[in-house]
MOPAC internal coordinates of N, CA, C and O (Angstrom, degrees):
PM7 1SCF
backbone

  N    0.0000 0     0.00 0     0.00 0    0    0    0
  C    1.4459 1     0.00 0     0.00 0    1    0    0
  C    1.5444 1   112.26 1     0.00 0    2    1    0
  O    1.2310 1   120.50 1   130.29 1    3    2    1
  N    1.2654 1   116.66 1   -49.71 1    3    2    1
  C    1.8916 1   126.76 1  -177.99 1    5    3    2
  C    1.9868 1    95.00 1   -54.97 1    6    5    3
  O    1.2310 1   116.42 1   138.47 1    7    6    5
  N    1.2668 1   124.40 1   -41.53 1    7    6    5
  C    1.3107 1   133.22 1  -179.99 1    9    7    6
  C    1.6063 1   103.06 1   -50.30 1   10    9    7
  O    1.2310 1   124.96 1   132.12 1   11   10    9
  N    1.6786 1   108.08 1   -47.88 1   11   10    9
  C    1.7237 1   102.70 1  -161.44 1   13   11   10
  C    1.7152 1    98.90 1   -78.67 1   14   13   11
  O    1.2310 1   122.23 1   157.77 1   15   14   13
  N    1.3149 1   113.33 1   -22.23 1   15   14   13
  C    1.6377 1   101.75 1  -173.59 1   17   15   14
  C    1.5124 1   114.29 1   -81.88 1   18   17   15
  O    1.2310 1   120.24 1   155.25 1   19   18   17
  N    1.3447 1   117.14 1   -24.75 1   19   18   17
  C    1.3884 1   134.53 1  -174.53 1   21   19   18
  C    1.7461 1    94.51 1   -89.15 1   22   21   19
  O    1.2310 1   111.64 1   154.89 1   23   22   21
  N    0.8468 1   133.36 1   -25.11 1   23   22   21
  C    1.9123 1   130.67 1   154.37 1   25   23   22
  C    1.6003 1   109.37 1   -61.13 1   26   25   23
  O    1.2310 1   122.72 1   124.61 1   27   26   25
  N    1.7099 1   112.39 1   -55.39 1   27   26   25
  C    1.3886 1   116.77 1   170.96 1   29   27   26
  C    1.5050 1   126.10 1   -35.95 1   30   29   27
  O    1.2310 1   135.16 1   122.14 1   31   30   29
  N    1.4765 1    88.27 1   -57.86 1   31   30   29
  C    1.8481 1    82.22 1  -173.80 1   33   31   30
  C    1.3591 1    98.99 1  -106.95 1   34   33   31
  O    1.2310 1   105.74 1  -150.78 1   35   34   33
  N    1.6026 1   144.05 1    29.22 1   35   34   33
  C    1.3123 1   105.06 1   111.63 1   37   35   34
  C    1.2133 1   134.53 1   -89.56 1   38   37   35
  O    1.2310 1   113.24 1   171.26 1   39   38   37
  N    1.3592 1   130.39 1    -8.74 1   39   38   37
  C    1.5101 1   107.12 1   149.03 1   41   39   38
  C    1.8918 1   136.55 1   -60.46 1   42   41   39
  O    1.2310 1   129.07 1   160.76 1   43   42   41
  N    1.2131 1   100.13 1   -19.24 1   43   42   41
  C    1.2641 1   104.33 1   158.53 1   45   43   42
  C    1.6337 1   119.28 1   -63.28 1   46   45   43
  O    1.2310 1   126.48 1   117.22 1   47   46   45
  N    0.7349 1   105.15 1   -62.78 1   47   46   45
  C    1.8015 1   115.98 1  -165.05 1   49   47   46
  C    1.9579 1    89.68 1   -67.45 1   50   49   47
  O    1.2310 1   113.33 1   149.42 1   51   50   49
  N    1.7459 1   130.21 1   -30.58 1   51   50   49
  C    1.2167 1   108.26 1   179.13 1   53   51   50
  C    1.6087 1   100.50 1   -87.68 1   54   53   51
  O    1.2310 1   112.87 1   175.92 1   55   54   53
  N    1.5605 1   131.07 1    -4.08 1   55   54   53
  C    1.3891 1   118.79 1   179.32 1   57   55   54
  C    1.7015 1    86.39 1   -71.42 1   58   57   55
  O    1.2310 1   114.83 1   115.02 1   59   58   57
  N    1.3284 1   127.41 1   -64.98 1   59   58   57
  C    1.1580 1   144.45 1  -166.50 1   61   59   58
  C    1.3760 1   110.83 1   -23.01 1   62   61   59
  O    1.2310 1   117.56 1   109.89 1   63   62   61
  N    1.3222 1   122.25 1   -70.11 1   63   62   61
  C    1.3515 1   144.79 1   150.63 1   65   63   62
  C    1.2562 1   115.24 1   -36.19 1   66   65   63
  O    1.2310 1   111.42 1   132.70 1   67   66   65
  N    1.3346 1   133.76 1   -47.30 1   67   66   65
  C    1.5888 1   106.35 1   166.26 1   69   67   66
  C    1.0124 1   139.64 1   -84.04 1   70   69   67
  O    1.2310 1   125.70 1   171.65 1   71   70   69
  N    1.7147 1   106.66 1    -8.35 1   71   70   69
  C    1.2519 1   112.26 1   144.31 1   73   71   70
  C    0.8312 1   163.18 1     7.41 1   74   73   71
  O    1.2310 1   135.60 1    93.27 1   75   74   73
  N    1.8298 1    87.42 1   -86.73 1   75   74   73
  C    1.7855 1   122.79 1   177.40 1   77   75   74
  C    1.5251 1   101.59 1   -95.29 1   78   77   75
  O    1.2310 1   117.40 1  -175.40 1   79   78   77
  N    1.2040 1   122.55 1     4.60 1   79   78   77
  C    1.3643 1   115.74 1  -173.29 1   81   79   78
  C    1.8717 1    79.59 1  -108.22 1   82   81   79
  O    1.2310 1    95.42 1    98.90 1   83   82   81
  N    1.1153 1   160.66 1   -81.10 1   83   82   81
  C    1.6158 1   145.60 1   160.13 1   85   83   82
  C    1.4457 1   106.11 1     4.14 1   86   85   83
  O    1.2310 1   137.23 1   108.31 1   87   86   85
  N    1.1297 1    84.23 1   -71.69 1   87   86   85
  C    2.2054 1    78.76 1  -175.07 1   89   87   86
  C    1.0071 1   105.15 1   -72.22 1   90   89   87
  O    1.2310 1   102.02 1   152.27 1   91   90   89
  N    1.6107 1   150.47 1   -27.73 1   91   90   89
  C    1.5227 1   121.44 1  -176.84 1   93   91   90
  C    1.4466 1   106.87 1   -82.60 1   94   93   91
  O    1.2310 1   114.57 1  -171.28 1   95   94   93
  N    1.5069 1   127.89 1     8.72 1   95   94   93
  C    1.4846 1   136.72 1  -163.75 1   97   95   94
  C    1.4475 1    98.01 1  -100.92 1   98   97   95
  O    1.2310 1   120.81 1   126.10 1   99   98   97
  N    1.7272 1   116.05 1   -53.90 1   99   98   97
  C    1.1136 1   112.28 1  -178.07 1  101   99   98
  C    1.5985 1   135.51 1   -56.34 1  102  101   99
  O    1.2310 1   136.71 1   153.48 1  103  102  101
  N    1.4735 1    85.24 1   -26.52 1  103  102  101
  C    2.0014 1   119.79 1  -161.84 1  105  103  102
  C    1.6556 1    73.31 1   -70.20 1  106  105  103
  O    1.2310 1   116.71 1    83.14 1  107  106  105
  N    1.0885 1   123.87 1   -96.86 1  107  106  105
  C    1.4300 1   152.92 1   176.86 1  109  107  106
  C    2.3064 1   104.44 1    -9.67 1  110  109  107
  O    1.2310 1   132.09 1   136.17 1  111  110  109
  N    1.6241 1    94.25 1   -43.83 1  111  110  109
  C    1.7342 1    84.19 1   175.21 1  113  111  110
  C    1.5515 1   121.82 1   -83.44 1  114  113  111
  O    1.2310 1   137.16 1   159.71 1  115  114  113
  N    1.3996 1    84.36 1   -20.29 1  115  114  113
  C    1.8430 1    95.30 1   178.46 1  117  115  114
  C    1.4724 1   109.78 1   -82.44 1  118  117  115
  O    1.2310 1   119.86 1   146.11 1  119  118  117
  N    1.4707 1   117.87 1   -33.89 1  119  118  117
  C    1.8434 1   113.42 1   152.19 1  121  119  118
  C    1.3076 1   120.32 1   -24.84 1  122  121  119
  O    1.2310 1   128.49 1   113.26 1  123  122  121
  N    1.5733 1   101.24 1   -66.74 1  123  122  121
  C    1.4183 1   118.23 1  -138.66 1  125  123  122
  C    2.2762 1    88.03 1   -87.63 1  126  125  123
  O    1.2310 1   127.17 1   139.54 1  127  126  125
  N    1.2689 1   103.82 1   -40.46 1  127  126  125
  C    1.6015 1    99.55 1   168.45 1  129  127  126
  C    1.4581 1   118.69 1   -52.67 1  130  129  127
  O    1.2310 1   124.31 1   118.95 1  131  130  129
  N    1.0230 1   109.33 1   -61.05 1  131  130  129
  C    1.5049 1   129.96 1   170.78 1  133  131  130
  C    1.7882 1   103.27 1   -28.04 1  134  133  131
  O    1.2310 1   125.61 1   111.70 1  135  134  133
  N    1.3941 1   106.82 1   -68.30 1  135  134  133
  C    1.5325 1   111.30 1   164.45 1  137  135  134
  C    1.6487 1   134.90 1   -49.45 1  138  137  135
  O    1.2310 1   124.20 1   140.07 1  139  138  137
  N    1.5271 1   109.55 1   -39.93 1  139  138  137
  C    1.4628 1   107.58 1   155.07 1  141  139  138
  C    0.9367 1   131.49 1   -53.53 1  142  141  139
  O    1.2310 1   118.95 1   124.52 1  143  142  141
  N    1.0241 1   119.62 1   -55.48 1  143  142  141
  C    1.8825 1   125.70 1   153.04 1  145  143  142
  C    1.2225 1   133.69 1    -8.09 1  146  145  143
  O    1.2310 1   135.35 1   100.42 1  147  146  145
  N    1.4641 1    87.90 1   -79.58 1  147  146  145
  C    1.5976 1   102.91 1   167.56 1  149  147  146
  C    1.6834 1   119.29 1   -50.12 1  150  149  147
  O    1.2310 1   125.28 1   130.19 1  151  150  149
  N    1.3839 1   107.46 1   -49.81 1  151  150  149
  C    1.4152 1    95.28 1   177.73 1  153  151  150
  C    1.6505 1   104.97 1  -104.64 1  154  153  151
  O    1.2310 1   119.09 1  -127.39 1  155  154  153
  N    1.4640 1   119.34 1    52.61 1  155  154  153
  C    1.9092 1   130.91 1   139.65 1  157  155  154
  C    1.4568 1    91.52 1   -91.07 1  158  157  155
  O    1.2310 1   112.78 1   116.76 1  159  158  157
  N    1.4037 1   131.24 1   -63.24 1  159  158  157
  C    1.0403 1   129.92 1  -129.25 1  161  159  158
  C    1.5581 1    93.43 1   -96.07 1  162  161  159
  O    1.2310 1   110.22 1   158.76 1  163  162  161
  N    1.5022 1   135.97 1   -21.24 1  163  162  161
  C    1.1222 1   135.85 1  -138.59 1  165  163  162
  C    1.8681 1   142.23 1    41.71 1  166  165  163
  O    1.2310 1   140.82 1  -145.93 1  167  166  165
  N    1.2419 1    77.20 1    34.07 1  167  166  165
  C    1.6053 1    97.23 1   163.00 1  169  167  166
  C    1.6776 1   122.28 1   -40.58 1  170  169  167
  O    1.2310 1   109.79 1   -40.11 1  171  170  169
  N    0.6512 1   136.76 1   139.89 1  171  170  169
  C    1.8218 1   125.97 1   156.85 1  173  171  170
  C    1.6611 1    89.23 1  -109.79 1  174  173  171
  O    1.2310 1   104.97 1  -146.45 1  175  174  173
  N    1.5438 1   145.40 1    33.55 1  175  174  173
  C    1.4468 1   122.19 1   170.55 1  177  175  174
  C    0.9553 1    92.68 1   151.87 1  178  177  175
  O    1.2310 1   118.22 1   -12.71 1  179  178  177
  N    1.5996 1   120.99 1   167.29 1  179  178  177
  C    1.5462 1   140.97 1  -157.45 1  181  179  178
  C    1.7502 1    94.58 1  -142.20 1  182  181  179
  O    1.2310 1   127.81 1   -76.30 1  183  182  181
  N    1.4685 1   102.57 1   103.70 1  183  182  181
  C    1.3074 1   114.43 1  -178.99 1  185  183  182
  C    1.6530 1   120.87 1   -72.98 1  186  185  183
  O    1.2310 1   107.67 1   -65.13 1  187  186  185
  N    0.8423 1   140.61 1   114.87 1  187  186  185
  C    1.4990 1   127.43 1   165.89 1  189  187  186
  C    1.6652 1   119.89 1  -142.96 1  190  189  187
  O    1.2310 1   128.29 1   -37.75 1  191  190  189
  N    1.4566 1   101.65 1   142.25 1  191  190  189
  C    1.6601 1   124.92 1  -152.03 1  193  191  190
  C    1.5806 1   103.54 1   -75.53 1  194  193  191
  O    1.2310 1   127.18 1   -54.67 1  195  194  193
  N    1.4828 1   103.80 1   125.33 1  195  194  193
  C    1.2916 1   111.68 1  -171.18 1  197  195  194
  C    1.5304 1   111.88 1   -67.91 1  198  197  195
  O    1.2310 1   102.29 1   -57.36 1  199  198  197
  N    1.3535 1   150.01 1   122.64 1  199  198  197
  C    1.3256 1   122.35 1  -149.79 1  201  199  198
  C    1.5661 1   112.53 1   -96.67 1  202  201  199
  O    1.2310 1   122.98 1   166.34 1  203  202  201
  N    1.7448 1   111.89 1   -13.66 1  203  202  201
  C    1.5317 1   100.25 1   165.25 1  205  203  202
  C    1.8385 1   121.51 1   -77.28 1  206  205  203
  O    1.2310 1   126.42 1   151.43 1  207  206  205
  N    1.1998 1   105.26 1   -28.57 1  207  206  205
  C    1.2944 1   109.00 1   170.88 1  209  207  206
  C    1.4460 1   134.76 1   -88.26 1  210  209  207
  O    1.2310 1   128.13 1   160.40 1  211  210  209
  N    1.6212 1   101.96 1   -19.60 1  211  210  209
  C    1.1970 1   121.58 1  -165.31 1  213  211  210
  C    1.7652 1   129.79 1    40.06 1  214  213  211
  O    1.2310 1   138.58 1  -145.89 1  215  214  213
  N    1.0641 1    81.59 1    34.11 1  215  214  213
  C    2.0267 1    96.24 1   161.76 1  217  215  214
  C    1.1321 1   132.94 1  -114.00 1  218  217  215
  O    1.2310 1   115.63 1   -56.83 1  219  218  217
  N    1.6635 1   125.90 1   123.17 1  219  218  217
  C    1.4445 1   123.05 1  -162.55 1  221  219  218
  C    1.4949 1   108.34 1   -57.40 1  222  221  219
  O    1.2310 1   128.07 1   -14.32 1  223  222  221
  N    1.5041 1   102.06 1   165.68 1  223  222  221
  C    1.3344 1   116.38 1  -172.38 1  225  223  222
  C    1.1783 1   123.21 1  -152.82 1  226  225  223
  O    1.2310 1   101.06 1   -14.83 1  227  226  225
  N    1.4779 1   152.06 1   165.17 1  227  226  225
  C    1.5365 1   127.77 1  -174.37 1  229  227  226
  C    1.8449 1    84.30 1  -107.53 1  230  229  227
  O    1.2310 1   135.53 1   -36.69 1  231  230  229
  N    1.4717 1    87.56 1   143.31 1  231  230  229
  C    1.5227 1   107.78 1  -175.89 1  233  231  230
  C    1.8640 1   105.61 1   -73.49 1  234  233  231
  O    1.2310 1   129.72 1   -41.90 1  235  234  233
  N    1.1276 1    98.86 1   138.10 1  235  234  233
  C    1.4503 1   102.13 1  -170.19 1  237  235  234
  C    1.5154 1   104.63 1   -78.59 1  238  237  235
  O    1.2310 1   115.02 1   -25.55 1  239  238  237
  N    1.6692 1   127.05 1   154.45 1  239  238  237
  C    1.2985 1   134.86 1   165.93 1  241  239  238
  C    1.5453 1   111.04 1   -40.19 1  242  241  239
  O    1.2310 1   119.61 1   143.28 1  243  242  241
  N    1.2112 1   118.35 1   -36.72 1  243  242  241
  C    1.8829 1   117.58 1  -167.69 1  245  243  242
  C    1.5568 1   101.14 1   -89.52 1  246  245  243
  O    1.2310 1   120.38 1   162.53 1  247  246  245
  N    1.3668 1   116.88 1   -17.47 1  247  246  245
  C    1.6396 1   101.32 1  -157.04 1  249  247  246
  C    1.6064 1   107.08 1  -104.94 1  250  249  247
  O    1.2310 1   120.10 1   180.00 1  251  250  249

């Protein structure tokens, strides 16, 4: 029985883990797309309107 729970949670903790390894992959392709872009089009930045002030702004790396 101690065998089937110690199988349990490592398949938990490796579902867990691939998880977060999916989402840090996706985060990471939409970066790196995001960046082709910019330099097809020759961008230096990705503007977007602050909505209480409503004045453009260069979009930050995190957001």
């Amino acid at each position: 029985m101690p065998q089937l729970f110690l199988l349990a949670a490592v398949g938990a903790v490796a579902w867990l883990g691939y998880k977060r390894f999916v989402s840090e992959a996706e985060r990471v392709n939409a970066r790196v797309r995001d960046a082709e872009k910019e330099t097809r089009t020759g961008a230096q930045g990705t503007l977007i309107e602050d909505p209480e002030t409503g004045e453009y702004r260069l979009r930050k790396p995190d957001e």
